[in-house]
PQR file of N, CA, C, O and H, with PARSE charges and radii, in Angstrom:
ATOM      1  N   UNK A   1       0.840  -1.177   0.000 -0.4000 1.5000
ATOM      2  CA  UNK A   1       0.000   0.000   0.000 -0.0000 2.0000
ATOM      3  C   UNK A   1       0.884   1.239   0.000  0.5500 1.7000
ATOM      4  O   UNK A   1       1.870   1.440   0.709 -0.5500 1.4000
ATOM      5  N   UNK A   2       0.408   1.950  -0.827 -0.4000 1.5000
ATOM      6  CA  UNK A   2       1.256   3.471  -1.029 -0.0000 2.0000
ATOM      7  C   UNK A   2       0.567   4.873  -0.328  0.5500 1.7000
ATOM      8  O   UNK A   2      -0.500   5.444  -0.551 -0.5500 1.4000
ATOM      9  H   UNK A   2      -0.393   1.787  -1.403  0.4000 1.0000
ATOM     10  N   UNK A   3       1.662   5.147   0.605 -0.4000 1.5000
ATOM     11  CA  UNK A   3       1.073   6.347   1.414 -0.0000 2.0000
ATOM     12  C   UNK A   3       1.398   7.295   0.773  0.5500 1.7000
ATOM     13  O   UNK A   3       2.474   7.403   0.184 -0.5500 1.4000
ATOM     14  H   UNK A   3       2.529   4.683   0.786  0.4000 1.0000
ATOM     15  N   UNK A   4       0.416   8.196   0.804 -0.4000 1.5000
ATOM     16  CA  UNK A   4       0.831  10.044   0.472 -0.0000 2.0000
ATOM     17  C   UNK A   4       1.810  10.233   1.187  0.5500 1.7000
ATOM     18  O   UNK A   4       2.067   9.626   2.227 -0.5500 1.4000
ATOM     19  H   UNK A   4      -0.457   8.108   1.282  0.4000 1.0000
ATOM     20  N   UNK A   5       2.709  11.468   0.464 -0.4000 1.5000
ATOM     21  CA  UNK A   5       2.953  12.403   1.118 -0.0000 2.0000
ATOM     22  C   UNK A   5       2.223  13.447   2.571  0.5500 1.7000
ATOM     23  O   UNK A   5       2.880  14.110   3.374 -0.5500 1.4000
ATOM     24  H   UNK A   5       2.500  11.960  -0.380  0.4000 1.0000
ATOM     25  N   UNK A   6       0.992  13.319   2.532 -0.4000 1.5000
ATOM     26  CA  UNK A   6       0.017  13.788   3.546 -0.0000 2.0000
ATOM     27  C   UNK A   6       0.117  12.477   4.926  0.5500 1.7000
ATOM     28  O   UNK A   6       0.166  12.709   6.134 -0.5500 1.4000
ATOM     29  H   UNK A   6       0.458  12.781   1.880  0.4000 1.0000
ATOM     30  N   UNK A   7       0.122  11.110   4.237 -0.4000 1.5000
ATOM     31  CA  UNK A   7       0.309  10.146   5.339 -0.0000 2.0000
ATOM     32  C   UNK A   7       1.310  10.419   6.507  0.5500 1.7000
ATOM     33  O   UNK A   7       1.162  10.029   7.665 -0.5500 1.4000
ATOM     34  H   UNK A   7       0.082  10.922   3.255  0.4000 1.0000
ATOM     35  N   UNK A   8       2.544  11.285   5.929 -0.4000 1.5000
ATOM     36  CA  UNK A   8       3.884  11.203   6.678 -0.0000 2.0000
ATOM     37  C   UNK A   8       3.463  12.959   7.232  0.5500 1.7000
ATOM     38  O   UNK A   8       4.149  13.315   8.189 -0.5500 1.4000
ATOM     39  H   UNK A   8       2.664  11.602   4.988  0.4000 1.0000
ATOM     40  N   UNK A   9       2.766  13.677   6.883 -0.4000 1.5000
ATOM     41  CA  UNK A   9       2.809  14.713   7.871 -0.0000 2.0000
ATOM     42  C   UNK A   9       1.684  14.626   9.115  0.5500 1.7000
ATOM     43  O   UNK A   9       1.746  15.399  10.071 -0.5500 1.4000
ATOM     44  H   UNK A   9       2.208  13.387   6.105  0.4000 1.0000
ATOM     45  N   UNK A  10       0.775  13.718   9.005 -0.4000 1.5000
ATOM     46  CA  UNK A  10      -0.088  13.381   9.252 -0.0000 2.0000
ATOM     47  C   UNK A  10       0.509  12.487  11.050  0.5500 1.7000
ATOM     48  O   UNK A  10      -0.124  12.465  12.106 -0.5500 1.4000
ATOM     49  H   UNK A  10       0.725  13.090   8.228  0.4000 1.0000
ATOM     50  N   UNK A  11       1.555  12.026  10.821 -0.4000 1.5000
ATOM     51  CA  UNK A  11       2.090  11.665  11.640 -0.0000 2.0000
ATOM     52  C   UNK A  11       3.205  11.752  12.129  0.5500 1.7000
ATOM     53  O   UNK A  11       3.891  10.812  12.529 -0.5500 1.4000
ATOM     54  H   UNK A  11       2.069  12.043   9.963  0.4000 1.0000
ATOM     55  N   UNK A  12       3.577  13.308  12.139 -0.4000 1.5000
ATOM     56  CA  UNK A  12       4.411  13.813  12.418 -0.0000 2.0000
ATOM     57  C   UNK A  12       3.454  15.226  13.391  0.5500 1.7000
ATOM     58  O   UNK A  12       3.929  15.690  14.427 -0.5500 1.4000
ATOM     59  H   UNK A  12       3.019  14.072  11.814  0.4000 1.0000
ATOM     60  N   UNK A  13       2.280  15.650  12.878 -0.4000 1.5000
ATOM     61  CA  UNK A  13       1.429  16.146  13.675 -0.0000 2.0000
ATOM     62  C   UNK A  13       1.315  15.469  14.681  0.5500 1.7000
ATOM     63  O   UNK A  13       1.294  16.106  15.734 -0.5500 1.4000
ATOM     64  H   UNK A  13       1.894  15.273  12.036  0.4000 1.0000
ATOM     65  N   UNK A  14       1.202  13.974  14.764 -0.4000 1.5000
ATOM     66  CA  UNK A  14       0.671  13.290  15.997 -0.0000 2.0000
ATOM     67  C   UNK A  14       1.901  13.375  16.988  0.5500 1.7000
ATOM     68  O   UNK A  14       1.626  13.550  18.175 -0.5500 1.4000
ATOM     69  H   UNK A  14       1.219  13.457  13.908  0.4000 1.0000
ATOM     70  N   UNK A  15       3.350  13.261  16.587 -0.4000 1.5000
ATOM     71  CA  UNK A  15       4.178  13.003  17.169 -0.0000 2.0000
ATOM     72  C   UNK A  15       4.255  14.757  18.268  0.5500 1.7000
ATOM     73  O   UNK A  15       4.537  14.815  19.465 -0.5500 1.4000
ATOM     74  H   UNK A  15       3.573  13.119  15.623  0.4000 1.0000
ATOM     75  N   UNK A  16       3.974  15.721  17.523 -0.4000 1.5000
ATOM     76  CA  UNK A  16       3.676  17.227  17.697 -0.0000 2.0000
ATOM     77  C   UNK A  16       2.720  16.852  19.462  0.5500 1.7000
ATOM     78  O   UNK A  16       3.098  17.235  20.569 -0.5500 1.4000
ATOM     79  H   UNK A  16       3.745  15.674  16.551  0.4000 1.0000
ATOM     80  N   UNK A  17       1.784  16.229  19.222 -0.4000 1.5000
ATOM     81  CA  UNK A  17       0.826  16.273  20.113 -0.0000 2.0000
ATOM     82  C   UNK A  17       1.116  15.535  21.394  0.5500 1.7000
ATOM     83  O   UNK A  17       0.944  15.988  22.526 -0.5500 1.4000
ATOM     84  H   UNK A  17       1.478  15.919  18.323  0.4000 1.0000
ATOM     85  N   UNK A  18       1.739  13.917  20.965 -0.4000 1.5000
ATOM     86  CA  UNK A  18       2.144  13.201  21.899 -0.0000 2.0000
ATOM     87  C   UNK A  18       3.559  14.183  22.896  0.5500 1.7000
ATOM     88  O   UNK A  18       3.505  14.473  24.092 -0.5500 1.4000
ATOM     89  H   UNK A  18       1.878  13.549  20.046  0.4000 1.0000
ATOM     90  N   UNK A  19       4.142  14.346  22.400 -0.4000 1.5000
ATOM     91  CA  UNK A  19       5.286  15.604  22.950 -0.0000 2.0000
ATOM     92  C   UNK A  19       4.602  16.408  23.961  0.5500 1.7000
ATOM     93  O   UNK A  19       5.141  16.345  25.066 -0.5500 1.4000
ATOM     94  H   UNK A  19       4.187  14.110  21.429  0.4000 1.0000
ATOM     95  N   UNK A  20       3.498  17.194  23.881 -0.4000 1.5000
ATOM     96  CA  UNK A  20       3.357  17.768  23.908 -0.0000 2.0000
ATOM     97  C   UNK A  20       2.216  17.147  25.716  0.5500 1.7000
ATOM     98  O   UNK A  20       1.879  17.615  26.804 -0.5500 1.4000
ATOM     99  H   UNK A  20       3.060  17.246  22.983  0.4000 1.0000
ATOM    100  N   UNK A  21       2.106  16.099  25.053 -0.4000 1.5000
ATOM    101  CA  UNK A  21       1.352  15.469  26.292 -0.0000 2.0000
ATOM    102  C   UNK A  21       2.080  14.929  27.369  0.5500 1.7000
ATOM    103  O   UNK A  21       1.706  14.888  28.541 -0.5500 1.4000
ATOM    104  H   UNK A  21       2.379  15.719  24.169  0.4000 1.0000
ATOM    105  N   UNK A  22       3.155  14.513  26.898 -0.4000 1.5000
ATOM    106  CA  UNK A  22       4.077  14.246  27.760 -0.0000 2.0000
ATOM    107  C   UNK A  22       4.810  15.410  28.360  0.5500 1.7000
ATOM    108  O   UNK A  22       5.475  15.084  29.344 -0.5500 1.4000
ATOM    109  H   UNK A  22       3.459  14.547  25.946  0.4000 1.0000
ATOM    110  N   UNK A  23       4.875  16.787  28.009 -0.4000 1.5000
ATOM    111  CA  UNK A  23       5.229  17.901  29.085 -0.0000 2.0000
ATOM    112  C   UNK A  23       3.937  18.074  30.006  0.5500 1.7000
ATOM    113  O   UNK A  23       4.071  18.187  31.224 -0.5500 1.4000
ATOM    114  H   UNK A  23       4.335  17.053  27.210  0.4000 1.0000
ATOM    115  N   UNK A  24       2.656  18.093  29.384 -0.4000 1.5000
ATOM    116  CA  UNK A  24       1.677  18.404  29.991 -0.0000 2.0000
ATOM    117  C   UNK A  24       1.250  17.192  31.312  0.5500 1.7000
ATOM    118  O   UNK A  24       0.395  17.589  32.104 -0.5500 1.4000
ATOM    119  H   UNK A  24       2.547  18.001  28.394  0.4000 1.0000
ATOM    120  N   UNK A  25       1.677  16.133  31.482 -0.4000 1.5000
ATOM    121  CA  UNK A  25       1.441  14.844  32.477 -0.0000 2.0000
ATOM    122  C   UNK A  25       2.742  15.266  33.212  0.5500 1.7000
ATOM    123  O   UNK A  25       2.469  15.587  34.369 -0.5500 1.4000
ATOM    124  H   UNK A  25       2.372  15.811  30.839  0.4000 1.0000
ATOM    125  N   UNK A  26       4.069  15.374  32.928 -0.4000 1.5000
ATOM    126  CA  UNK A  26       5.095  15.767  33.369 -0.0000 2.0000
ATOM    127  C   UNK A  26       4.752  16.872  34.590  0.5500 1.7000
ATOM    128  O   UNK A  26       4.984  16.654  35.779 -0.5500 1.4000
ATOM    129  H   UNK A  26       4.290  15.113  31.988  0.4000 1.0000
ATOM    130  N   UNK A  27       4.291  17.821  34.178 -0.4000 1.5000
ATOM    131  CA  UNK A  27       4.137  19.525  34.751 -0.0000 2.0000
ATOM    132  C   UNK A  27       3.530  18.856  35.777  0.5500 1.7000
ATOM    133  O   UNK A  27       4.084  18.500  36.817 -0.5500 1.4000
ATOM    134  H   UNK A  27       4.103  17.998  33.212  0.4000 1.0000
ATOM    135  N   UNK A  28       1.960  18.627  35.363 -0.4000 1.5000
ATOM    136  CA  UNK A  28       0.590  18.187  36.632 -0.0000 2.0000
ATOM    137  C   UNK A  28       1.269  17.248  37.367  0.5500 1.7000
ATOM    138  O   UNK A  28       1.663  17.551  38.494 -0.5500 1.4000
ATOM    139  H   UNK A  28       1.510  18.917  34.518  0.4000 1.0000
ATOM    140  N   UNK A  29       1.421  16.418  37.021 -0.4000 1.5000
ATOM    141  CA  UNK A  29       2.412  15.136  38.028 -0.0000 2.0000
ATOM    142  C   UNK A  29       3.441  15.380  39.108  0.5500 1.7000
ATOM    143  O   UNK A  29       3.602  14.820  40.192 -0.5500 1.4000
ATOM    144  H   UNK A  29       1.101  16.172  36.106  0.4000 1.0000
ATOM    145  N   UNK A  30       4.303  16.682  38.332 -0.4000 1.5000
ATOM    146  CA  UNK A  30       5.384  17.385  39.450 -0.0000 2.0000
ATOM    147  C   UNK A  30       4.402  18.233  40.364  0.5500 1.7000
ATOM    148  O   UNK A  30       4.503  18.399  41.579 -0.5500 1.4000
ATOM    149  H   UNK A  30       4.172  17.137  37.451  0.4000 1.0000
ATOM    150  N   UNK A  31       3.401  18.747  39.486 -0.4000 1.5000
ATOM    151  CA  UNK A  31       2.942  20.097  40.331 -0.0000 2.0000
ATOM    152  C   UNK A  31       2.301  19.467  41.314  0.5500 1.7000
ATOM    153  O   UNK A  31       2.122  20.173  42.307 -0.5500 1.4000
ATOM    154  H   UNK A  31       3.318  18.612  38.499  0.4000 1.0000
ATOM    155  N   UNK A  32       1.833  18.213  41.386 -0.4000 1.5000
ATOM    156  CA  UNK A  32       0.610  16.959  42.401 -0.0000 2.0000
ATOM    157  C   UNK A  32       1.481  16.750  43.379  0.5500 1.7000
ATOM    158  O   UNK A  32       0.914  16.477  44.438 -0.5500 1.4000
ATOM    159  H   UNK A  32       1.978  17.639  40.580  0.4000 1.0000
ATOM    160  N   UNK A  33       2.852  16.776  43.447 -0.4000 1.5000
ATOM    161  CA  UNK A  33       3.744  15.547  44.078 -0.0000 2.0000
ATOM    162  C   UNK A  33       4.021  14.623  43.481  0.5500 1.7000
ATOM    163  O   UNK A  33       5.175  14.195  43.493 -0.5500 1.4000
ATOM    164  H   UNK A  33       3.312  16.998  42.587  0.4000 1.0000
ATOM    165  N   UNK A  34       2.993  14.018  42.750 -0.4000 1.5000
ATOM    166  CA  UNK A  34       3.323  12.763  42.491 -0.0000 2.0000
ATOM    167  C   UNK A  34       4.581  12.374  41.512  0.5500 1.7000
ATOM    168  O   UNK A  34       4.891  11.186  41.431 -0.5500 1.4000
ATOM    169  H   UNK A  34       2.056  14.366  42.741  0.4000 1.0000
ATOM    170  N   UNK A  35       5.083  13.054  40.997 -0.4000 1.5000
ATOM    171  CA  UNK A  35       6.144  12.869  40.491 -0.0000 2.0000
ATOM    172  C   UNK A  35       7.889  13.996  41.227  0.5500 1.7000
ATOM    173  O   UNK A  35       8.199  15.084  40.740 -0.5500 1.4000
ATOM    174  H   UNK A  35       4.832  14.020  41.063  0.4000 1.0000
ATOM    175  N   UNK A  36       8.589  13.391  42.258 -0.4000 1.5000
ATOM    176  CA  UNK A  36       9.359  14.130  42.795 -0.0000 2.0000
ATOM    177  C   UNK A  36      10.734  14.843  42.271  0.5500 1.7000
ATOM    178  O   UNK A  36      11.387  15.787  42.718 -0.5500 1.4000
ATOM    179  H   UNK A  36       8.338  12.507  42.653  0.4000 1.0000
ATOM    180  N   UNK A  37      10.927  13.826  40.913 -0.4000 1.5000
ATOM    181  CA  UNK A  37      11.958  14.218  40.566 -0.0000 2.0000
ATOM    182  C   UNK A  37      11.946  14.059  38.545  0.5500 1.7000
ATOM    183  O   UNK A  37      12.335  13.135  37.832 -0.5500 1.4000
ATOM    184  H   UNK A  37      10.396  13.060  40.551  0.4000 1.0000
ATOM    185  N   UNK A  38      11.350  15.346  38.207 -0.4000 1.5000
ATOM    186  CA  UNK A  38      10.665  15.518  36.934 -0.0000 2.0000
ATOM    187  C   UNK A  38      11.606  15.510  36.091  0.5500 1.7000
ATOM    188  O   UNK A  38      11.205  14.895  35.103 -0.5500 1.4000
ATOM    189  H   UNK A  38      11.034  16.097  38.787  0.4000 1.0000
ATOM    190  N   UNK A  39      12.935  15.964  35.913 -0.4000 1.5000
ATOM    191  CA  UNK A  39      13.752  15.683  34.754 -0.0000 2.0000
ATOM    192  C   UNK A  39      13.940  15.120  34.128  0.5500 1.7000
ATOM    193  O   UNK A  39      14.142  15.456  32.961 -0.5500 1.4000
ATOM    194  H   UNK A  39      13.260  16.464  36.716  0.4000 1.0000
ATOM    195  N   UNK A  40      13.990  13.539  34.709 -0.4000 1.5000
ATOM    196  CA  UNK A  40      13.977  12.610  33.368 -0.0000 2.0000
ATOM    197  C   UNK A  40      12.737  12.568  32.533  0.5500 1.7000
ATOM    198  O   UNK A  40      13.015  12.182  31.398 -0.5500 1.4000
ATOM    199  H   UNK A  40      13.825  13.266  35.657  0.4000 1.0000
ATOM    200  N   UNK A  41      11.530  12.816  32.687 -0.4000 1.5000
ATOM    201  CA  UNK A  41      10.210  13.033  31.799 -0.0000 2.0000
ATOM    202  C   UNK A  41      10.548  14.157  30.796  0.5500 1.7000
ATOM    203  O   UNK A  41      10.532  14.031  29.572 -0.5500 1.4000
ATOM    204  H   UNK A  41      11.304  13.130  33.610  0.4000 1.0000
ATOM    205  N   UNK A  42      10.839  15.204  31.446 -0.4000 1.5000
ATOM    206  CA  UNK A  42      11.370  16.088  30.533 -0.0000 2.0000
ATOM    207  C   UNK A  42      12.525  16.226  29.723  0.5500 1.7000
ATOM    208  O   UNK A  42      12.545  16.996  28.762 -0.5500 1.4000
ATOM    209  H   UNK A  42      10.853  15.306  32.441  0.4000 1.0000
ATOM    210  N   UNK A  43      13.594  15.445  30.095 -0.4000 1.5000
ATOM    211  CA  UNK A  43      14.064  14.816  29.030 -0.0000 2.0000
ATOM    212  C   UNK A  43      13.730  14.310  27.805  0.5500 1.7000
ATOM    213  O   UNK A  43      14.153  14.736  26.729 -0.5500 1.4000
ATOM    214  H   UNK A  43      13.578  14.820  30.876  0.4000 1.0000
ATOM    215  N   UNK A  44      12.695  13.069  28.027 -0.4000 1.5000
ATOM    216  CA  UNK A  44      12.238  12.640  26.862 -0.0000 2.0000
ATOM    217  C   UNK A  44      11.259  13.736  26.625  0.5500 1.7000
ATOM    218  O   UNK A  44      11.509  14.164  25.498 -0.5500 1.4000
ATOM    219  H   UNK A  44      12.352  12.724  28.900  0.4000 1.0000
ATOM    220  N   UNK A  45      10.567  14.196  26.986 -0.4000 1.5000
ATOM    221  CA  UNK A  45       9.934  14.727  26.223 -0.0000 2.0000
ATOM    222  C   UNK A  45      10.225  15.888  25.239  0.5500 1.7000
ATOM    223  O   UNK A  45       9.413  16.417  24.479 -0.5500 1.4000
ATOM    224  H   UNK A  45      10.364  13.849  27.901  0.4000 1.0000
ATOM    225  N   UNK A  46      11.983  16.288  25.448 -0.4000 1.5000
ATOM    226  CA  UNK A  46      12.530  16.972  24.510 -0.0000 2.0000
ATOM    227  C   UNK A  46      12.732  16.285  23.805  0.5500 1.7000
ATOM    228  O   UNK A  46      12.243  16.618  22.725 -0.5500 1.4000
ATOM    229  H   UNK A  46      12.643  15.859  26.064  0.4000 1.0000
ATOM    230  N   UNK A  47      13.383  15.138  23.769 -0.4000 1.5000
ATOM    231  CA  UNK A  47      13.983  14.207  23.155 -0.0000 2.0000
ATOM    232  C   UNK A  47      13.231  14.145  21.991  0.5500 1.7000
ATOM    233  O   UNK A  47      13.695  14.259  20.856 -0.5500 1.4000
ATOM    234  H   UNK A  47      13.780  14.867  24.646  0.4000 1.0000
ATOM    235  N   UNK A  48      11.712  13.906  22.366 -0.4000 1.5000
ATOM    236  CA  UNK A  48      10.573  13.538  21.478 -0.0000 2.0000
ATOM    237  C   UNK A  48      10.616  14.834  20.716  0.5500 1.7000
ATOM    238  O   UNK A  48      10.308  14.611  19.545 -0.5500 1.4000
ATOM    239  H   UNK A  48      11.335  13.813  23.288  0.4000 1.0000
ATOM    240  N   UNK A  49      10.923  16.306  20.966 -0.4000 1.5000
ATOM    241  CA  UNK A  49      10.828  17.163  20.471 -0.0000 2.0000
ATOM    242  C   UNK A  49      12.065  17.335  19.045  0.5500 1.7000
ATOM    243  O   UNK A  49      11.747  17.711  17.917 -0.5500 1.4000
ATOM    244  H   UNK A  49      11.173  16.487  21.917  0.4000 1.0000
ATOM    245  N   UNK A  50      13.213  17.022  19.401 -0.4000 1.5000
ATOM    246  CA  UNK A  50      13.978  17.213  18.708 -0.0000 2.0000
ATOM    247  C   UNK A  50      14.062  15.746  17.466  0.5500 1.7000
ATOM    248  O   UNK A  50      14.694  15.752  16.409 -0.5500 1.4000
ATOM    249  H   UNK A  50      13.471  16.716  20.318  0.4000 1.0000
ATOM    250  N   UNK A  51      13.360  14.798  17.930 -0.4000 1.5000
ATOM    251  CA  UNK A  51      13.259  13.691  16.661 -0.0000 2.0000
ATOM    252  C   UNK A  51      12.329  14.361  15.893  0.5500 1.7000
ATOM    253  O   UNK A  51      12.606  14.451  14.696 -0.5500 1.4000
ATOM    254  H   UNK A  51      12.846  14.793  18.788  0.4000 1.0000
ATOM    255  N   UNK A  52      11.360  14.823  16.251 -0.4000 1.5000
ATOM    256  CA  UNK A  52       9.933  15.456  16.002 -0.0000 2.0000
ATOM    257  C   UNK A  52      10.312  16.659  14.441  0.5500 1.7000
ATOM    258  O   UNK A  52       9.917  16.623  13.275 -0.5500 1.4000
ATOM    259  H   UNK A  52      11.135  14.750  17.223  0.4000 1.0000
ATOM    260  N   UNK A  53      11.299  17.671  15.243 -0.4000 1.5000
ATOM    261  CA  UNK A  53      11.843  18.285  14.711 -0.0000 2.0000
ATOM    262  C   UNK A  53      12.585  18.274  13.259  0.5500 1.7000
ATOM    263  O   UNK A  53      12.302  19.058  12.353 -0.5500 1.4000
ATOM    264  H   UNK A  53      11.620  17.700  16.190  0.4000 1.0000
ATOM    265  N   UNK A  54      13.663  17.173  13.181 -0.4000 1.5000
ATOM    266  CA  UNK A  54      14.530  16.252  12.264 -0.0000 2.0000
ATOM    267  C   UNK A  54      13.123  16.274  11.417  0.5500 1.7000
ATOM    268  O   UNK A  54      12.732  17.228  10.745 -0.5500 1.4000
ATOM    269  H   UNK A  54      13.893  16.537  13.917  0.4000 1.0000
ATOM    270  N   UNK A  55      12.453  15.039  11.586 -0.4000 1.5000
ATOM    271  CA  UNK A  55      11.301  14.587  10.906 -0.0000 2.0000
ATOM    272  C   UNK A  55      10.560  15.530  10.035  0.5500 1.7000
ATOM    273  O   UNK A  55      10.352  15.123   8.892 -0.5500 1.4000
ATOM    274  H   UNK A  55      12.770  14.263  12.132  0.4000 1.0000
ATOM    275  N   UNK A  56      10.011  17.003  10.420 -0.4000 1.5000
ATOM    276  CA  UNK A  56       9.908  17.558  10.295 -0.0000 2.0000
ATOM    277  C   UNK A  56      10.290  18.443   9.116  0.5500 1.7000
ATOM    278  O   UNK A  56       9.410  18.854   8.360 -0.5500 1.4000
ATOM    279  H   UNK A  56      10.180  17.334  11.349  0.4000 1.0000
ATOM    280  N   UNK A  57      11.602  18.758   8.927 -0.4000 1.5000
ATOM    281  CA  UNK A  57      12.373  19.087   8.110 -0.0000 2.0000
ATOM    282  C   UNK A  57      12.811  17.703   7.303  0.5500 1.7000
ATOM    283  O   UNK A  57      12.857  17.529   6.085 -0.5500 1.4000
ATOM    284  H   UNK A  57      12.317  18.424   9.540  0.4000 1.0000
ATOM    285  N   UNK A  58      12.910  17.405   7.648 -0.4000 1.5000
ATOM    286  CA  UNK A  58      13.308  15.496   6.383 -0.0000 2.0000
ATOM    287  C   UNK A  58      11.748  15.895   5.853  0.5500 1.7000
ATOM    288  O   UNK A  58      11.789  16.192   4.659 -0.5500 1.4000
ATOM    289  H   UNK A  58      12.873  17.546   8.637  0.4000 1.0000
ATOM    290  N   UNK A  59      10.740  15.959   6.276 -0.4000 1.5000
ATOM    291  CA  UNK A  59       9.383  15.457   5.429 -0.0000 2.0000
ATOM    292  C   UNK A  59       9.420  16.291   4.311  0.5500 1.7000
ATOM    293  O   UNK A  59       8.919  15.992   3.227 -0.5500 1.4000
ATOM    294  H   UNK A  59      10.707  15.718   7.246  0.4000 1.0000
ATOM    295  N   UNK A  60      10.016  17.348   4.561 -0.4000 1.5000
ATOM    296  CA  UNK A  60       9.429  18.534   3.222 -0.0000 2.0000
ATOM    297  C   UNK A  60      10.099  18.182   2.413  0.5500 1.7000
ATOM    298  O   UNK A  60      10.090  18.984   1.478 -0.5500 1.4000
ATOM    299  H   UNK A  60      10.423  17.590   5.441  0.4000 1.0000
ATOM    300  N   UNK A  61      11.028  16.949   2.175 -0.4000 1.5000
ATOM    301  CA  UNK A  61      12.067  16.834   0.984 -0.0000 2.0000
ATOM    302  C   UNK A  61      11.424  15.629   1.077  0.5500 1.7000
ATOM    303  O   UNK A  61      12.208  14.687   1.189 -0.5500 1.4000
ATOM    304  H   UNK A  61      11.035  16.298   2.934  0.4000 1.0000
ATOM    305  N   UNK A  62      10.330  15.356   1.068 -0.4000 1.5000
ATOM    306  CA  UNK A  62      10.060  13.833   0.868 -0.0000 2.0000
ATOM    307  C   UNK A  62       9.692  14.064  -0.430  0.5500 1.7000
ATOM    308  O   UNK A  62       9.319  15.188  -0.763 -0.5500 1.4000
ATOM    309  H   UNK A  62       9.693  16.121   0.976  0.4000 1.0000
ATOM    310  N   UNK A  63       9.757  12.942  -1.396 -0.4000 1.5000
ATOM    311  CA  UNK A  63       9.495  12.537  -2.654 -0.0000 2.0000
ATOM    312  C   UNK A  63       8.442  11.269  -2.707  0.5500 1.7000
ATOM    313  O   UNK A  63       8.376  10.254  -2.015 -0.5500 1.4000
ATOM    314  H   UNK A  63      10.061  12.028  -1.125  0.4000 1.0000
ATOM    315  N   UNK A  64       7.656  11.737  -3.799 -0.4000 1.5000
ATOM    316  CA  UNK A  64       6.316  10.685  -3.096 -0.0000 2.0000
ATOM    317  C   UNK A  64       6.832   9.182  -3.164  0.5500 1.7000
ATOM    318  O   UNK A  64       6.032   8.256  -3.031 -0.5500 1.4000
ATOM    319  H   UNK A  64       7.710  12.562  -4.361  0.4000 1.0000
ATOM    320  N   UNK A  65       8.165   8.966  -3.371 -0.4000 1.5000
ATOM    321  CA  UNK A  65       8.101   7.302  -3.711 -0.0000 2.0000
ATOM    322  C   UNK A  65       9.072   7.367  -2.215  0.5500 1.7000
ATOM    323  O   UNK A  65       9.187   6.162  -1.993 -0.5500 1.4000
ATOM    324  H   UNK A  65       8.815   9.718  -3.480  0.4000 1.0000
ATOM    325  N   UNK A  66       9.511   7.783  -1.553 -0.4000 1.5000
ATOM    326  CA  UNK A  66      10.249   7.511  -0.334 -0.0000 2.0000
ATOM    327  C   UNK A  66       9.184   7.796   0.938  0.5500 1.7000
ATOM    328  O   UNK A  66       9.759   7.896   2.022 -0.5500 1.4000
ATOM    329  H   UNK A  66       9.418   8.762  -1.733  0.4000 1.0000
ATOM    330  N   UNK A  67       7.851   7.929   0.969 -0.4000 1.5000
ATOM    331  CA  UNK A  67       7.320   8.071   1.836 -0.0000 2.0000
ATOM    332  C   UNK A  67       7.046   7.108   2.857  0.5500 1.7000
ATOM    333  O   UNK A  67       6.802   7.356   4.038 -0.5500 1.4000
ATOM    334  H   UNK A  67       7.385   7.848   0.088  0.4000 1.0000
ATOM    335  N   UNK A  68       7.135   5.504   2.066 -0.4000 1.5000
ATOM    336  CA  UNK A  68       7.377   4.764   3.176 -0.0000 2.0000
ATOM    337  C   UNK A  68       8.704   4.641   4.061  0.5500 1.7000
ATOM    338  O   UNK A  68       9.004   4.723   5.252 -0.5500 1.4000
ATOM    339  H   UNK A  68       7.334   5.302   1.107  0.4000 1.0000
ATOM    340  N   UNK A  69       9.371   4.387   2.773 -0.4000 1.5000
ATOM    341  CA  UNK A  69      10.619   4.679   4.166 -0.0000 2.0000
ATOM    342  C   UNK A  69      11.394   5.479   5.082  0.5500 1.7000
ATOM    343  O   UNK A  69      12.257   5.282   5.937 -0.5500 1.4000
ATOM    344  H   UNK A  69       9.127   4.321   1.805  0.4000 1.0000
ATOM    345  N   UNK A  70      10.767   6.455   4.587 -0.4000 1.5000
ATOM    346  CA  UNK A  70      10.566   7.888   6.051 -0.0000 2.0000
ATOM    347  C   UNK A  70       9.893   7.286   6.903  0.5500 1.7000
ATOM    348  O   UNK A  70      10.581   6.862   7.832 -0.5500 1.4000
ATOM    349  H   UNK A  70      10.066   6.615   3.892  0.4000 1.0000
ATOM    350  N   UNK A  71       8.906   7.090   6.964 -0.4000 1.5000
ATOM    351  CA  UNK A  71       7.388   6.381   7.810 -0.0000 2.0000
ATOM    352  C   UNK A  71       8.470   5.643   8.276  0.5500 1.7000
ATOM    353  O   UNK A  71       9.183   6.318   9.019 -0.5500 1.4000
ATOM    354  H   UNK A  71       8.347   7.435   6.210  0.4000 1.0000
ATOM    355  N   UNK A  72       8.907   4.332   8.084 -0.4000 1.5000
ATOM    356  CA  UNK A  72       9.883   2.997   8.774 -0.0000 2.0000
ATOM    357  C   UNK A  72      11.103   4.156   9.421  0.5500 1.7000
ATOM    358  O   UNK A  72      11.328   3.833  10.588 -0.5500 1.4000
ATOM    359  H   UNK A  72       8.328   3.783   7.481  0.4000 1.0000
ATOM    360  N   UNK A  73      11.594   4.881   9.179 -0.4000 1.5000
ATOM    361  CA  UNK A  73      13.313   5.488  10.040 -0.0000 2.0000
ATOM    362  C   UNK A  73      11.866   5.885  11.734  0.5500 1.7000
ATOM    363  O   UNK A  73      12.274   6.352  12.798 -0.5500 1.4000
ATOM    364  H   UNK A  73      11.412   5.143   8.232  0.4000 1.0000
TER
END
């Protein structure tokens, strides 16, 4: 099956959101107590930011026949 070009931004938005949820559980969690020592969450959740990022910039040079294997890296 052949994905668009739209397939691969499509999930690179999601990756946008998941990031984004993971600072937001991070924050409430520290701000509860329940989480005492928040850095490593926020770690990844840069982490997630800066793959996010890459991806991001790789997609706009996607060519419609490499869209799966962007999708697979």
């Amino acid at each position: 099956m052949k994905l668009p070009p739209e397939g691969a931004r499509w999930l690179v938005d999601l990756r946008w959101w998941a990031a984004a949820a993971v600072f937001a559980a991070t924050f409430v969690s520290s701000q509860l107590g329940a989480l005492p020592h928040p850095g490593p969450c926020y770690a990844v959740g840069s982490a997630m930011l800066l793959y996010n990022l890459f991806f991001y910039f790789v997609q706009r040079e996607v060519a419609a026949g490499n869209v799966e294997r962007r999708i697979l890296a």
